[in-house]
LODOTI-621631 format. One line per field, with one value per residue (C-alpha): residue number from 0; z, x, y. Coordinates in nm, 4 decimals. Last residue first. Example, Ala and Ser with C-alpha at 12.3 -4.5 7.8 and 13.67 -1.06 7.14 Angstrom:
REM LODOTI-621631
pos <- 1,0
up <- 0.7140,0.7800
east <- 1.3670,1.2300
north <- -0.1060,-0.4500
***
This chain:
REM LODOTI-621631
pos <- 257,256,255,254,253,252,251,250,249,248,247,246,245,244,243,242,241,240,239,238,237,236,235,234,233,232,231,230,229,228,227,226,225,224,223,222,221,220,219,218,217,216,215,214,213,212,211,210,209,208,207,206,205,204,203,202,201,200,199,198,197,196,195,194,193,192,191,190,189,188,187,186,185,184,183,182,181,180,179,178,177,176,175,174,173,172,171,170,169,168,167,166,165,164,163,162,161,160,159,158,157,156,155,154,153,152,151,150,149,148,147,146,145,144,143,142,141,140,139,138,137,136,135,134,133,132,131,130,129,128,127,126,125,124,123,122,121,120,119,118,117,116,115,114,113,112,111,110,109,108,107,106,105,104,103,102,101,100,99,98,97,96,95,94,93,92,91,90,89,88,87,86,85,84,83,82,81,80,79,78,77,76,75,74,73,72,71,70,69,68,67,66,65,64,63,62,61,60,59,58,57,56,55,54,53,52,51,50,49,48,47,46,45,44,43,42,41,40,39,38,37,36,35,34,33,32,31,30,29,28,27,26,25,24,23,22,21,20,19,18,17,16,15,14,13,12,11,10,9,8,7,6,5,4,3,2,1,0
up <- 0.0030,0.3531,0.3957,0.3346,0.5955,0.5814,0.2626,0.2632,0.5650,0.8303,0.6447,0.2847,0.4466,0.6685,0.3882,0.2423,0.5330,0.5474,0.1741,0.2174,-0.0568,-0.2756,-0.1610,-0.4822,-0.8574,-0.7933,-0.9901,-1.1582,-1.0079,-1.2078,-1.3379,-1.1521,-1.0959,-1.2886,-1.4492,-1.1735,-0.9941,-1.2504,-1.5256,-1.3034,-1.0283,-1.2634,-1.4810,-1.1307,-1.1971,-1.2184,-1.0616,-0.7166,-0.4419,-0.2737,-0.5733,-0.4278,-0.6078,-0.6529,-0.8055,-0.8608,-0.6786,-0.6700,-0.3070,-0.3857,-0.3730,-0.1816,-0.3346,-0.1520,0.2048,0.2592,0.2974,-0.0814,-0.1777,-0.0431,-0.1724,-0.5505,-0.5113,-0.4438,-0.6825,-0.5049,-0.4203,-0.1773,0.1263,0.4023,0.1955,0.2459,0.6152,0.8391,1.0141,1.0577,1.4105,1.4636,1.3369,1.3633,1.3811,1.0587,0.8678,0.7402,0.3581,0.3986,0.1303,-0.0666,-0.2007,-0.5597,-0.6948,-0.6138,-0.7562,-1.1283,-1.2727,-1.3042,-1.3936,-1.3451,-1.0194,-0.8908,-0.9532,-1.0836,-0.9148,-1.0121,-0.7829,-0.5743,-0.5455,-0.4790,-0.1802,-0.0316,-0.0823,0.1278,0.3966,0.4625,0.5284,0.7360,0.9395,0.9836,1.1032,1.3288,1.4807,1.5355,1.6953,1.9323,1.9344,2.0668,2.1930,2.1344,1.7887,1.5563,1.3335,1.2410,1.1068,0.7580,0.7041,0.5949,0.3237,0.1673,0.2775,0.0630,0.1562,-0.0109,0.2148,0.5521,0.6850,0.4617,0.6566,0.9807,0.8390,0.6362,0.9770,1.1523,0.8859,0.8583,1.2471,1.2224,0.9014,1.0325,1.3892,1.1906,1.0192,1.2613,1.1714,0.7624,0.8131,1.0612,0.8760,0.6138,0.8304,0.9092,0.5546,0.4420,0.7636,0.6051,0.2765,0.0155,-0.3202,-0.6211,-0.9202,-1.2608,-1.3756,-1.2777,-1.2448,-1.1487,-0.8413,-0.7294,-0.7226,-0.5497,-0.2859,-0.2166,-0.0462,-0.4427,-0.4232,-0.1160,-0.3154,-0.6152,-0.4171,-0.2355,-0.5810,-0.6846,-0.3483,-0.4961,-0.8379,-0.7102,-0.5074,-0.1254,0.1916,0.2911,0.1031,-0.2007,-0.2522,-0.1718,-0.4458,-0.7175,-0.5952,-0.6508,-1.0276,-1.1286,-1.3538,-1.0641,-1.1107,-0.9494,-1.1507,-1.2446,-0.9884,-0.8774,-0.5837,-0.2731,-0.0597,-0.1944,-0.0976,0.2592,0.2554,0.1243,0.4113,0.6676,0.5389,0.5866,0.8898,1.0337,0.8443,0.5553,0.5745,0.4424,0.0646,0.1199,-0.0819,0.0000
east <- 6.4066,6.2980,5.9731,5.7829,5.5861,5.7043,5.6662,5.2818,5.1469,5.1296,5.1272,5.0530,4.7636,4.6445,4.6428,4.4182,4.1846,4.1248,4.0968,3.7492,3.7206,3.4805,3.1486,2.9715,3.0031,3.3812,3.6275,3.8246,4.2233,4.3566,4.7100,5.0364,5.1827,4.9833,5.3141,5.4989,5.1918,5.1742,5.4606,5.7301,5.6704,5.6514,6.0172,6.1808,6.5663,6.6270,6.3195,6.4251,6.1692,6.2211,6.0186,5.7162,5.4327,5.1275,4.8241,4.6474,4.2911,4.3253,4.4121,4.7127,4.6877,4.9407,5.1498,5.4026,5.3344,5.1978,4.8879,4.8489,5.0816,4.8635,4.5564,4.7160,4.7924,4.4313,4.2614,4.1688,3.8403,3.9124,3.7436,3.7377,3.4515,3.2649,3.2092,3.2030,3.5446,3.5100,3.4466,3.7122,3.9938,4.3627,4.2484,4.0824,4.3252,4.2919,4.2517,4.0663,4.0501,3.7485,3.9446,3.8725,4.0068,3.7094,3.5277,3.6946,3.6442,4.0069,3.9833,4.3807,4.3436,3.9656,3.9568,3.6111,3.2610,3.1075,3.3537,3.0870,2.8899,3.2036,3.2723,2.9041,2.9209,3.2358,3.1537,2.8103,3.0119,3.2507,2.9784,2.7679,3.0914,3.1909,2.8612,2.7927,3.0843,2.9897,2.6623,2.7544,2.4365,2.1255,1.9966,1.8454,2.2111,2.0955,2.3825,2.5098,2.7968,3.1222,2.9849,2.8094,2.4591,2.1614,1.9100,1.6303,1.5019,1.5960,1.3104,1.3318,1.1026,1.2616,1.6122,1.6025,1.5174,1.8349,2.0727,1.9324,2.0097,2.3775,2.4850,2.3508,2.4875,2.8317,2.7619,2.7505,2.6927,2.6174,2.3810,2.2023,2.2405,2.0538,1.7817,1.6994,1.7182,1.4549,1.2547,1.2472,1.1477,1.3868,1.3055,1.2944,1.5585,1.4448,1.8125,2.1446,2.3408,2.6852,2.6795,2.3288,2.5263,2.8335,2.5985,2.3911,2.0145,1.8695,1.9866,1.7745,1.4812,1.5545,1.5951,1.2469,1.1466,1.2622,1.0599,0.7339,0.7570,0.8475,0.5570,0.5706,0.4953,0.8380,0.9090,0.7013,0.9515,1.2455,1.1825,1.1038,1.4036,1.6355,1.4998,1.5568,1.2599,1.1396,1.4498,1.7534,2.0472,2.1947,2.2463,2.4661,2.2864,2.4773,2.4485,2.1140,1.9712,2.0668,1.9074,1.5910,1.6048,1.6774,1.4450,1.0965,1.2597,1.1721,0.8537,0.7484,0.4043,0.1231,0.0686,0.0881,0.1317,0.0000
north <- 0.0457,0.1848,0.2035,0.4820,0.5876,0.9975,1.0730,1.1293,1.0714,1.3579,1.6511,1.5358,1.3268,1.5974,1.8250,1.6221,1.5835,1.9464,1.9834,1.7496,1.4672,1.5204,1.3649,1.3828,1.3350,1.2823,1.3884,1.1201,1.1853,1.4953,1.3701,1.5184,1.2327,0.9128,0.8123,0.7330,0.4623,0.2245,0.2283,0.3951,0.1554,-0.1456,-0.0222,-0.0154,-0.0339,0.3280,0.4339,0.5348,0.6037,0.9347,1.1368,1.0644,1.0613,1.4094,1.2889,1.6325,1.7045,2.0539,2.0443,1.7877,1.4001,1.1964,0.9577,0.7239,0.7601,0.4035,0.4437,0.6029,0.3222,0.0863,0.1893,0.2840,-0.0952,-0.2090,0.0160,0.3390,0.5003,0.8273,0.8271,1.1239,1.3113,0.9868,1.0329,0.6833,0.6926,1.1145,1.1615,0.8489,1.0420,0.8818,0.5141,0.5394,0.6950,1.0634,0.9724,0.6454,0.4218,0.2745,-0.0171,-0.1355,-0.4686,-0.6886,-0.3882,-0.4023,-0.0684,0.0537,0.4475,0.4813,0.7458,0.7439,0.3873,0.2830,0.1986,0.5402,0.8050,0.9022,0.5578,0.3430,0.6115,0.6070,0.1878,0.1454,0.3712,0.1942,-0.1048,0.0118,0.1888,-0.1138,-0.2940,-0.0660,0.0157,-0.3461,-0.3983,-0.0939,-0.2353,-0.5883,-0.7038,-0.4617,-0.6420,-0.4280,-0.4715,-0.8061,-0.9857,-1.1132,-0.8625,-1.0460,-1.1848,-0.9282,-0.7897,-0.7848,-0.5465,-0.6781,-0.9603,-0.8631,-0.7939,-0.5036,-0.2146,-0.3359,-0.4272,-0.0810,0.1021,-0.0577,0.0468,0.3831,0.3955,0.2588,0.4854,0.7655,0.7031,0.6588,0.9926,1.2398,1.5922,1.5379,1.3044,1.5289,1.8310,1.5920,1.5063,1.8618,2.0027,1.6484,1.7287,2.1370,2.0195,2.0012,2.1805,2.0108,1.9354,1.8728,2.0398,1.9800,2.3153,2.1553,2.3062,2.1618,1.8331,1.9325,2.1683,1.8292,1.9825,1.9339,1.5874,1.5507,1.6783,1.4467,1.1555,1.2551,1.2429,0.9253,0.8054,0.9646,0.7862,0.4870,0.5101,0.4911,0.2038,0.1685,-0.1859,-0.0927,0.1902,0.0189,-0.2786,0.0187,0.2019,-0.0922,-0.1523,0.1888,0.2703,0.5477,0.7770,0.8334,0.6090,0.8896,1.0787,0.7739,0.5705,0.4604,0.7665,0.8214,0.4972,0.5555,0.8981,0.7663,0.4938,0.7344,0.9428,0.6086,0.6012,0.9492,0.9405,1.1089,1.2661,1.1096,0.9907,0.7006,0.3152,0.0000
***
């Protein structure tokens, strides 16, 4: 049965969820995923692509490209994301929760490390963790459209969504997609690793402490990407402040020695 009420609190974090996952692109009421959503919360797919829409509207990167057909957020939809926005691991957790409810676990597949019911009270902080790794993952694969923001590989076994500040160093920021850069698995490592870094305008910047001479493999994939423009995200660029903390406190300074 479908409504035409008011949106509920978990009826947003369920929107929300879906639009940290979904490319602009892919919001509209013939997407397969927002159909199955839809009927699970009780909406139209019509009326839940709109409330996509209308959250999109709320996203400075999107609204900054001058996309058009968007609507205007109501004041719940401004509230919930300043919310999002604020803290997003008890985002993460609480739209987690309010999918399993609507979902009974049907439609919200998890992968193979996640099969557990995050309503259950035991373990939260695990849970948390967990939830929130998993949540981080699919925000950064959504921004940066499944492929490498550095060589374009579009292989997601492959793909890491990496922290910039590390996720020991900053645990207000574990969960937010402007701290997460997608990376193939090597560009991962060496970005943890202190070999590249990536500048303010979004450059690749590689170390020039790590000798080429008799490394044609380091020169082929990593050298040659410095100073290309990594693939700019269609939302959640990464944050300057957590670049600079990587070129601070990161870059050239883990290296190992050779």
């Amino acid at each position: 049965m479908t409504s035409t009420a008011r949106w509920s609190r978990k009826q947003l974090l369920v929107a929300f969820d879906l639009y940290t996952r979904l490319t602009f692109g892919q919001l509209h009421h013939r997407n397969p995923e927002i159909a199955r959503y839809s009927e699970a919360i009780g909406r139209t797919p019509s009326a839940l692509a709109m409330k996509l829409t209308n959250i999109a509207s709320l996203d400075p990167e999107i609204t900054s490209t001058g996309r058009s057909g968007l609507r205007s957020a109501s004041a719940l939809d401004r509230e919930m994301w300043n919310e999002m926005q604020n803290d997003w691991e008890q985002f993460a957790f609480e739209s987690q929760i309010a999918i399993e409810e609507f979902l009974d676990g049907q439609l919200d597949t998890p992968g193979p490390d996640d099969n557990h019911d995050y309503s259950s009270t035991d373990s939260i902080a695990t849970t948390k963790v967990r939830v929130g790794q998993r949540f981080f993952r699919r925000a950064v694969l959504s921004a940066y459209d499944n492929r490498c923001c550095i060589t374009g590989l579009a292989t997601p076994a492959l793909l890491i969504a990496s922290h910039i500040v590390p996720w020991r160093d900053d645990p207000l920021n574990r969960v937010n997609p402007r701290n997460g850069l997608l990376l193939s698995a090597l560009h991962d490592k060496a970005f943890d690793a202190g070999l590249i870094t990536i500048n303010d305008d979004l450059t690749v910047r590689v170390s020039d402490k790590i000798s080429t001479a008799n490394n044609p493999f380091f020169s082929f994939s990593i050298g040659t990407y410095n100073g290309k423009t990594i693939r700019v995200p269609e939302k959640f660029s990464p944050d300057t402040n957590f670049l600079a903390h990587h070129r601070e406190h990161i870059f050239e300074k883990v290296i190992q020695p050779e």
